[in-house]
C-alpha positions as CSV (number, residue, x, y, z in Angstrom):
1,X,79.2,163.4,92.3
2,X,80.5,159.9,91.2
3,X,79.7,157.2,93.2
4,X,83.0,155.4,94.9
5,X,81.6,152.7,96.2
6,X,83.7,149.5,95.2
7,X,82.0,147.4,92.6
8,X,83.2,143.9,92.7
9,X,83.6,141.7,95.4
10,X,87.3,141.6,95.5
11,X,87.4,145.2,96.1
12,X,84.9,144.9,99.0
13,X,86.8,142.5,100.7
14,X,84.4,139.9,100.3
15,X,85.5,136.4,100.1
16,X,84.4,132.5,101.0
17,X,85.4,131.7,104.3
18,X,86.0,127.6,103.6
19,X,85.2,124.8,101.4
20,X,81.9,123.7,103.0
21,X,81.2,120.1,100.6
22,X,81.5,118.4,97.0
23,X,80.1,115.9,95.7
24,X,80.8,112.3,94.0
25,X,78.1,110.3,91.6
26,X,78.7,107.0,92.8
27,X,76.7,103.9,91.9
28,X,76.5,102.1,95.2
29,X,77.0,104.0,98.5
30,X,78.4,100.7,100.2
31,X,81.2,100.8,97.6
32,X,82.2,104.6,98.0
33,X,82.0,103.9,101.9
34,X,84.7,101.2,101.6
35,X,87.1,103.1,98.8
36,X,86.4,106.6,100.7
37,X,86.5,105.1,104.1
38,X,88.9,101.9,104.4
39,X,91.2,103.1,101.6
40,X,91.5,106.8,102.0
41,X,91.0,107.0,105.5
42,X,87.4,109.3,105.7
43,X,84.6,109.0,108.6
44,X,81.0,108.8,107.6
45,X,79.2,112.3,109.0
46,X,75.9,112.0,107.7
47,X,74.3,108.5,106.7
48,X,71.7,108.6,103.8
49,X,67.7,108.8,105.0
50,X,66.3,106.5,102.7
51,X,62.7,106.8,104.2
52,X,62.4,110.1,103.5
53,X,64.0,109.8,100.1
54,X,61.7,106.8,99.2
55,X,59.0,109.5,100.1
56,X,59.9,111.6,98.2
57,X,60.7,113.9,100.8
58,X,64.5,114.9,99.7
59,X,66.1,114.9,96.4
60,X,69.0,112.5,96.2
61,X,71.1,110.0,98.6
62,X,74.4,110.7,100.0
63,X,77.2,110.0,102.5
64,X,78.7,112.8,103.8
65,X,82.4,112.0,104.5
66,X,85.5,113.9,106.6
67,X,88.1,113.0,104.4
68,X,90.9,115.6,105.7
69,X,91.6,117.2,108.9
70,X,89.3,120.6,107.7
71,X,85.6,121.6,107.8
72,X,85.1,120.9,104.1
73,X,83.6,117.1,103.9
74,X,82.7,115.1,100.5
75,X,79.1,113.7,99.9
76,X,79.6,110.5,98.0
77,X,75.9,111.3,95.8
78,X,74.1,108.1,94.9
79,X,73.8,108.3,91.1
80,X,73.3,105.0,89.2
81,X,73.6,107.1,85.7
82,X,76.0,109.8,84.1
83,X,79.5,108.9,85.2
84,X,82.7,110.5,83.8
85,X,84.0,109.2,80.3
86,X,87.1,107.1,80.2
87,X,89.6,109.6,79.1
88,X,88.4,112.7,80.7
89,X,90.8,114.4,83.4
90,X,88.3,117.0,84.2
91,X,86.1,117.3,86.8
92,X,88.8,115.9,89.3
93,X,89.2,116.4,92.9
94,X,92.6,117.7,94.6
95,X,94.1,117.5,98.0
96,X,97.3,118.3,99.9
97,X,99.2,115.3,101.6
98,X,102.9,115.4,102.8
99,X,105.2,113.0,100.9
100,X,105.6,109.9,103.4
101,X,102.0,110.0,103.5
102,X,101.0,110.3,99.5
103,X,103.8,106.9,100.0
104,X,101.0,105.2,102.5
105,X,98.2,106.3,100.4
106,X,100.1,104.7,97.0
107,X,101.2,101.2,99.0
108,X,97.1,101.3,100.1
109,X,95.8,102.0,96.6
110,X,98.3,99.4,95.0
111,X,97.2,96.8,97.8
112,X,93.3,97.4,96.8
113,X,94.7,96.8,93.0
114,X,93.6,101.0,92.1
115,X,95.7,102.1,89.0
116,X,97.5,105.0,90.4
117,X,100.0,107.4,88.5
118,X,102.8,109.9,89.6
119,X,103.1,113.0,87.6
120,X,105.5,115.8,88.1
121,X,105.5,118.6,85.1
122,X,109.2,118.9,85.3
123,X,112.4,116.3,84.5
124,X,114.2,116.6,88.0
125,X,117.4,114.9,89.2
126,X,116.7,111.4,91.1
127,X,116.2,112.8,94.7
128,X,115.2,116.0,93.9
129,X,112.2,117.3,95.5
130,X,109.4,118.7,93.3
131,X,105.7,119.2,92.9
132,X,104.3,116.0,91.9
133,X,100.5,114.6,92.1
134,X,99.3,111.1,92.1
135,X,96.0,110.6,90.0
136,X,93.8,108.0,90.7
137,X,90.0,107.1,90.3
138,X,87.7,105.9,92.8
139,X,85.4,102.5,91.8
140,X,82.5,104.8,90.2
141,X,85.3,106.7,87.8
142,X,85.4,109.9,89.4
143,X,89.1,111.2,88.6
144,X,91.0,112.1,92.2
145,X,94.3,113.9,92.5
146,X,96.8,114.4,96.2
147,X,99.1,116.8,95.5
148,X,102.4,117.0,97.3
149,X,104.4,120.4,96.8
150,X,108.1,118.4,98.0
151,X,108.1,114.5,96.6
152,X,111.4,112.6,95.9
153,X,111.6,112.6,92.1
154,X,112.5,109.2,91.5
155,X,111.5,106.8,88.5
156,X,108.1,105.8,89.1
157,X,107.5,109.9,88.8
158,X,106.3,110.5,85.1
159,X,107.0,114.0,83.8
160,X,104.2,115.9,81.7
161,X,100.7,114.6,80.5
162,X,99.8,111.2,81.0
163,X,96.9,108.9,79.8
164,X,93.6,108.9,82.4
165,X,92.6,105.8,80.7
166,X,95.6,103.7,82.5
167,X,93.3,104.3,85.6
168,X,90.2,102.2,85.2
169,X,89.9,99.1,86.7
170,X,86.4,97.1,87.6
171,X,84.3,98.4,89.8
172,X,82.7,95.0,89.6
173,X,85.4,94.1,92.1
174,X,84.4,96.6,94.6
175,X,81.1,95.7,94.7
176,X,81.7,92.1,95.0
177,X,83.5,92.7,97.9
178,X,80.6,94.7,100.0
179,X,77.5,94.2,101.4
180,X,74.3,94.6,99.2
181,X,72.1,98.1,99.9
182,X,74.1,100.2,99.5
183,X,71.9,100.8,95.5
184,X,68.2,101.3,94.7
């Protein structure tokens, strides 16, 4: 007799309940705290424990940050090394946000002088409402994508592929403009 037990998960009705985290490399944890925090609205969770990191007692350095209203959270990951090239799109990170409030996030991001870029796949009518995302990077390089399912196409929306190299800016900038320790 066969065995009929189902074999994959799908079939067994097994599946992840929630994100739980991601993680960032950032350079300077100060830096992602301002950009994460002041700029894209998140709440510090979890505060690095240098001691024990300096004792070799845990791996890595992190901020743990609520940036949307769900249980999943970012850890900003203190990594001096290895960030992404200039002209890759992938890794990126994608979120949901309702149209007038991808419109605060843009007027913030333009304000803090972050290169930001509207994208819908489609030519729509001026007006229209379609699927558009805004890309942007945060000050390490990390490529980060909100995604709104009804935006205005208008003319600031550009329609296909675009270049991720428009997005880089200084992060010399940002870390002028915190306070030092937040790097080994």
């Amino acid at each position: 007799m066969a065995n009929q037990q189902p074999h994959s998960a799908a079939e067994r009705d097994l599946r992840l309940t929630r994100l739980d985290h991601f993680n960032v490399p950032v350079r300077d944890l100060n830096v992602a705290r301002r950009f994460y925090c002041d700029i894209l609205g998140g709440l510090v969770l979890v505060e690095p424990d240098w001691q024990r990191h300096d004792a070799g007692q845990v791996r890595g350095a992190h901020l743990d940050i609520q940036l949307f209203n769900a249980d999943g959270h970012i850890n900003a990951y203190w990594q001096p090394w290895g960030q992404s090239a200039p002209d890759q799109l992938f890794p990126h990170r994608a979120f949901r946000i309702k149209a007038n409030e991808l419109d605060e996030l843009m007027s913030r991001l333009e304000q803090a002088e972050v290169p930001c870029i509207l994208v819908a796949q489609q030519q729509a009518e001026i007006g229209e409402l379609v699927p558009t995302s805004m890309y942007f990077r945060d000050p390490d390089g990390n490529q980060l994508e909100l995604r709104c399912e009804a935006y205005a196409f208008g003319p600031d929306v550009r329609v296909g592929p675009f270049d991720p190299t428009l997005q880089y800016y200084p992060w010399s900038r940002w870390r002028a403009s915190v306070e030092p320790g937040g790097a080994r």
